[in-house]
C-alpha positions as a Markdown table, in Angstrom:
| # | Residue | x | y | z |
|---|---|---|---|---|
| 1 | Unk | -53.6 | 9.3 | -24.8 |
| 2 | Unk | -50.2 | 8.0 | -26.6 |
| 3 | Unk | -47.7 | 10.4 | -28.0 |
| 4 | Unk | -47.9 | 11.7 | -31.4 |
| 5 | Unk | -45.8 | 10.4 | -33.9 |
| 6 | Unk | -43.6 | 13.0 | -35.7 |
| 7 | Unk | -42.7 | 12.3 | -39.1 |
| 8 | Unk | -39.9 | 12.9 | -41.3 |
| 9 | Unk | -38.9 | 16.6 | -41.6 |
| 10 | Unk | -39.4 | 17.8 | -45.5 |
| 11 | Unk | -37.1 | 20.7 | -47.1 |
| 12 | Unk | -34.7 | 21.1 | -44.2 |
| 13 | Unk | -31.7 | 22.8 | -45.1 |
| 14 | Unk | -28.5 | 21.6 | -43.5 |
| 15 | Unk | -26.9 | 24.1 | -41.1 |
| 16 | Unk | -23.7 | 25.2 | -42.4 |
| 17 | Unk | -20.4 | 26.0 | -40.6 |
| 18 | Unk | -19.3 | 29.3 | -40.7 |
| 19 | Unk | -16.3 | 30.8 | -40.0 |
| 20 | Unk | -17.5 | 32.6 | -36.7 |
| 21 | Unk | -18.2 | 29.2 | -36.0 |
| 22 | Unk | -15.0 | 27.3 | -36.4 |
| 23 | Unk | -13.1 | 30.4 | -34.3 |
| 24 | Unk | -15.8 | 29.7 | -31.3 |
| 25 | Unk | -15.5 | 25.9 | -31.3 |
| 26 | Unk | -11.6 | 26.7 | -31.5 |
| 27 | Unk | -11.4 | 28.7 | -28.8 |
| 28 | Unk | -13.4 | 26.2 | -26.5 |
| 29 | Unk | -10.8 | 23.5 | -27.7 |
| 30 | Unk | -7.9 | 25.3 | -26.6 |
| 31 | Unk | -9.0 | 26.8 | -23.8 |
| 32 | Unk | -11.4 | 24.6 | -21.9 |
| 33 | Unk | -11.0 | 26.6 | -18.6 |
| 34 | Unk | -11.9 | 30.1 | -19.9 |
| 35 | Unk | -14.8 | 30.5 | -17.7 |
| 36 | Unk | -13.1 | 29.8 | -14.8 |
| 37 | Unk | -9.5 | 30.9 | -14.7 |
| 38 | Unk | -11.0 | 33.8 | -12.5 |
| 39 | Unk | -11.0 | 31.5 | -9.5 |
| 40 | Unk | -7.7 | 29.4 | -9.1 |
| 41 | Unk | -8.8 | 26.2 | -6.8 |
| 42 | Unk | -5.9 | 24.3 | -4.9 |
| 43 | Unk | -4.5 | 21.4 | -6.3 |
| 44 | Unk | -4.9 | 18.1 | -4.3 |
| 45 | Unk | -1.5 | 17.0 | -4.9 |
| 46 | Unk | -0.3 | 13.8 | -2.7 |
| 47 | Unk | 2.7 | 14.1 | -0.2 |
| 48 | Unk | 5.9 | 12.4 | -1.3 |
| 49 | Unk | 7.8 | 11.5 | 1.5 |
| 50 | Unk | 11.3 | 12.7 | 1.3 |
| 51 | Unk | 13.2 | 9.5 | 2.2 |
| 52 | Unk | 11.8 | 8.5 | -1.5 |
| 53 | Unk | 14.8 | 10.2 | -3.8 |
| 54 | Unk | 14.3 | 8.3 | -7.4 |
| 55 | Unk | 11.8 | 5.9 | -5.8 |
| 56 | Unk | 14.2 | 4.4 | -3.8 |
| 57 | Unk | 13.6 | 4.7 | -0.3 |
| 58 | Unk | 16.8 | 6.2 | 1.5 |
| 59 | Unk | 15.2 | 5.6 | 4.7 |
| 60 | Unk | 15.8 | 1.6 | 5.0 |
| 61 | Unk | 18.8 | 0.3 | 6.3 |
| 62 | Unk | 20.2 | -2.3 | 8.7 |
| 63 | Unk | 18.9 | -3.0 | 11.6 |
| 64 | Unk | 15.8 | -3.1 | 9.9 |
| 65 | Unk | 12.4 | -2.8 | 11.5 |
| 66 | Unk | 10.0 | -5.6 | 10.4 |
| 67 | Unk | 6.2 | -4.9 | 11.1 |
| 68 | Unk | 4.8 | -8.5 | 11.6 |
| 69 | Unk | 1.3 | -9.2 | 10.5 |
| 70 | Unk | -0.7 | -11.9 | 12.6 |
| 71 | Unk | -1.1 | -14.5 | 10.2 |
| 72 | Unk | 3.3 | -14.0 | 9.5 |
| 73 | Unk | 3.4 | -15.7 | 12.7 |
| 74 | Unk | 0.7 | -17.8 | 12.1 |
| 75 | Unk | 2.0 | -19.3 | 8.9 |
| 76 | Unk | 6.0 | -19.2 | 10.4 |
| 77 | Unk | 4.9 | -21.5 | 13.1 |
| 78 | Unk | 3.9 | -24.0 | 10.5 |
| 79 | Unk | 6.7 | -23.8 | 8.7 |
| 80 | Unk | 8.5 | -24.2 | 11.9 |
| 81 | Unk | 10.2 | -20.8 | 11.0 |
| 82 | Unk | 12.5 | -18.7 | 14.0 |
| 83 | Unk | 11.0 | -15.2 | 13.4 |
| 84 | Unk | 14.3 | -13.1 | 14.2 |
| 85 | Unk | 16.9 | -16.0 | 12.2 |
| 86 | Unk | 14.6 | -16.9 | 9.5 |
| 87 | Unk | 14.9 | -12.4 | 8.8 |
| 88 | Unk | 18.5 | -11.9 | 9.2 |
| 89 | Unk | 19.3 | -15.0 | 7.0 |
| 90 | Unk | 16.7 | -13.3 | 4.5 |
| 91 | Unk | 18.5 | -9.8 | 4.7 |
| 92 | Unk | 22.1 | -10.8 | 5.9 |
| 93 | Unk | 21.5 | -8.0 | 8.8 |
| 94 | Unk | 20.1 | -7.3 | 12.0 |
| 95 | Unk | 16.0 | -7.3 | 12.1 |
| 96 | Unk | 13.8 | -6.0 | 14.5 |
| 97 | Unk | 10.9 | -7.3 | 14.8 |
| 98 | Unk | 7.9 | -5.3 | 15.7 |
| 99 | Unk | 3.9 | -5.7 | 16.7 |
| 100 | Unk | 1.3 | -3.2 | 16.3 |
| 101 | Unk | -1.2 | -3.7 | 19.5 |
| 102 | Unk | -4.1 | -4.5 | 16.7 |
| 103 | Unk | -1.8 | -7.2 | 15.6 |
| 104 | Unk | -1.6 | -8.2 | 19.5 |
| 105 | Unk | -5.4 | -7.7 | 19.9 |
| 106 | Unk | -6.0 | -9.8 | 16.8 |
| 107 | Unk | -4.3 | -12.7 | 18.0 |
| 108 | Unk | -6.0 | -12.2 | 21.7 |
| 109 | Unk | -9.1 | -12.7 | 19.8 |
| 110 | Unk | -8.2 | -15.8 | 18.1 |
| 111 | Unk | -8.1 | -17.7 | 21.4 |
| 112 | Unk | -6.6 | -20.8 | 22.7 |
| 113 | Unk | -5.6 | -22.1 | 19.1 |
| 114 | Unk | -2.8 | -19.4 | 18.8 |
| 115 | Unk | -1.9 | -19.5 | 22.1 |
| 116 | Unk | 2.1 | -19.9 | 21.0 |
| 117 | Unk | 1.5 | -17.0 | 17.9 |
| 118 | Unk | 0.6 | -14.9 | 21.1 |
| 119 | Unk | 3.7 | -16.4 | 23.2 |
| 120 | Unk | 6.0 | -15.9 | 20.4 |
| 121 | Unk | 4.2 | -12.0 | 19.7 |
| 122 | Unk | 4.9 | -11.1 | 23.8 |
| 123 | Unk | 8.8 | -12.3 | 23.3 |
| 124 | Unk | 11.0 | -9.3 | 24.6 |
| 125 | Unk | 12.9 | -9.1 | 21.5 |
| 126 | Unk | 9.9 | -8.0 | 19.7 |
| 127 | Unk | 9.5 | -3.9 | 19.9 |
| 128 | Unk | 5.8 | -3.0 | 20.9 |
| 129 | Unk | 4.0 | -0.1 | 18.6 |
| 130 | Unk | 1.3 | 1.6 | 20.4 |
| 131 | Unk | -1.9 | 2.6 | 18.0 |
| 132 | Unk | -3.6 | 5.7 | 18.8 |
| 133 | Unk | -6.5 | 5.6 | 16.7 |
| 134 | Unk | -9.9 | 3.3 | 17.0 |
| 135 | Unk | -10.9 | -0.3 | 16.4 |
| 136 | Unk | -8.1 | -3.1 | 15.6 |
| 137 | Unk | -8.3 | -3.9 | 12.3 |
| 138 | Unk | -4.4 | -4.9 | 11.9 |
| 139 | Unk | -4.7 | -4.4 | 7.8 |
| 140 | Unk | -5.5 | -0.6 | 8.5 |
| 141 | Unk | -3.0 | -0.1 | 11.4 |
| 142 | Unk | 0.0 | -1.3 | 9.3 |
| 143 | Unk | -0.9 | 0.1 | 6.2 |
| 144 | Unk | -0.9 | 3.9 | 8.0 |
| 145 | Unk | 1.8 | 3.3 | 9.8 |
| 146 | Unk | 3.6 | 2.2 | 6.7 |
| 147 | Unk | 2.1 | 5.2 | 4.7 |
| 148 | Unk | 3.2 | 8.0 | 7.3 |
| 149 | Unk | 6.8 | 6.6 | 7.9 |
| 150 | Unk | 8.6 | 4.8 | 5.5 |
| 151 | Unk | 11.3 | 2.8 | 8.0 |
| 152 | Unk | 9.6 | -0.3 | 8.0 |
| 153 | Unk | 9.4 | -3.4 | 6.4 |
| 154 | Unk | 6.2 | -5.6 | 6.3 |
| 155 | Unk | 5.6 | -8.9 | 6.8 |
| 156 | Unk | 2.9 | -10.9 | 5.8 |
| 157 | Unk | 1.4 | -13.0 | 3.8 |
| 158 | Unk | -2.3 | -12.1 | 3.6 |
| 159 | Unk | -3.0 | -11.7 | -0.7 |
| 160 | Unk | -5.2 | -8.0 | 0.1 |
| 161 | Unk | -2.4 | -6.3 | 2.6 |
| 162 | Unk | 0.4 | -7.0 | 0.0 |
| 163 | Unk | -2.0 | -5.8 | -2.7 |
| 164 | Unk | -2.8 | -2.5 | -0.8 |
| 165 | Unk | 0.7 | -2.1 | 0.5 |
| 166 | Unk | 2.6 | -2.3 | -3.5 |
| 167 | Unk | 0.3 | 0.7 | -4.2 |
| 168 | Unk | 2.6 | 2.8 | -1.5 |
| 169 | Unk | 6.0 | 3.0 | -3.1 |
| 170 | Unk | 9.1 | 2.6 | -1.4 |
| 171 | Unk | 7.8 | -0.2 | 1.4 |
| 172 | Unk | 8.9 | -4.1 | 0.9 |
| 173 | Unk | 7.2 | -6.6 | 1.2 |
| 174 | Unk | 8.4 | -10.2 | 3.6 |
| 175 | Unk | 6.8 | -13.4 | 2.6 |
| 176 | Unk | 6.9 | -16.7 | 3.2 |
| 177 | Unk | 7.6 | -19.3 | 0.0 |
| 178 | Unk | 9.2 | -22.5 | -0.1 |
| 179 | Unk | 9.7 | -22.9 | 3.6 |
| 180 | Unk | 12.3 | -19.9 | 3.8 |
| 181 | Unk | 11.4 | -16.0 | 3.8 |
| 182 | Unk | 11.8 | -13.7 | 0.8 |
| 183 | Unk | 11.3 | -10.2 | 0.1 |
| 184 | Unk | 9.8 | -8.2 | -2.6 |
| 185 | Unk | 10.8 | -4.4 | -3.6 |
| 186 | Unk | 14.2 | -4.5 | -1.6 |
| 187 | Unk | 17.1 | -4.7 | -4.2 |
| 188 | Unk | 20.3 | -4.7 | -2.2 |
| 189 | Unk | 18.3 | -7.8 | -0.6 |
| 190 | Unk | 18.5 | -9.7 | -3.5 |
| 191 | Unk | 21.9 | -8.7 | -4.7 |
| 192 | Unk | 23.0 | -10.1 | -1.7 |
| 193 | Unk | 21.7 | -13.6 | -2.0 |
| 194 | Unk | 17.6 | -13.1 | -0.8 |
| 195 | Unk | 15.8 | -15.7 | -2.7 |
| 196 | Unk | 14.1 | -14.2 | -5.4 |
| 197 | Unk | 10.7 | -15.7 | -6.6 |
């Protein structure tokens, strides 16, 4: 069987507000937290690193260390870019270079086609950077690395790694544009005569 209808109510008074009212709802609007400021729960506050004073990262400076993503390589090669000269005419300073072994594994697992990427990753004046933890998804790698210390510049040119690394202040950005390399988020850079797109 269906659901009886209920009709309209007849003679219902409206409720009126009373002044014990108004001091209850009061008190609930001011102090939301009265049940429960008993118990004092910790606050999840994130770490700010201390190299960040006024959101300027004190911890850069010549030589810089670049972290090289695998499709930087990739897309220098084609722009028949020199890694280490294409960076120090970006920066006006000595670069350094530097590979993550998921970066290294990544381009093991492309195969013959980036056989030079690979060539050009093993170069001596590229510093190695062991990983400790599992898998080797590069993206990950790069972005804790970048997260727990705050020395590095990243290169790359992948649209979701730049995206992920501009929400973790302090850390610029290399790029490729107009057959040359830029950087993003690095202002003494572009003072000095970085090209600024």
């Amino acid at each position: 069987m269906g659901r009886a209808k209920k009709g309209p109510k007849f003679a219902v008074m409206k409720k009126l507000v009373t002044s014990k009212a108004i001091k209850h709802h009061k008190e609930e609007v001011l102090n939301p937290n009265k049940k429960d400021s008993g118990k004092k729960l910790p606050r999840n506050v994130p770490y700010v690193s201390s190299a960040l004073f006024f959101k300027y990262n004190t911890a850069l400076g010549p030589p810089y260390r670049v972290i090289v993503d695998t499709n930087f390589i990739n897309f220098s090669i084609q722009n028949k870019l020199d890694l280490e000269k294409g960076m120090m005419d970006c920066l006006y300073a000595k670069c350094t270079p530097c590979t993550t072994d998921c970066v290294m594994a990544e381009l093991e697992k492309l195969g013959q086609k980036y056989r030079v990427a690979l060539r050009i990753a093993k170069d001596p004046r590229f510093e190695r950077l062991p990983c400790t933890h599992k898998g080797t998804y590069a993206d990950d790698c790069i972005v804790d690395r970048v997260v727990q210390h705050k020395c590095y510049i990243v290169a790359t040119c992948d649209r979701d790694l730049k995206r992920r690394i501009r929400k973790i202040p302090g850390v610029p950005i290399m790029y490729i544009t107009q057959h040359k390399y830029s950087i993003e988020r690095l202002p003494e850079a572009t003072i000095g005569g970085a090209p600024r797109i």
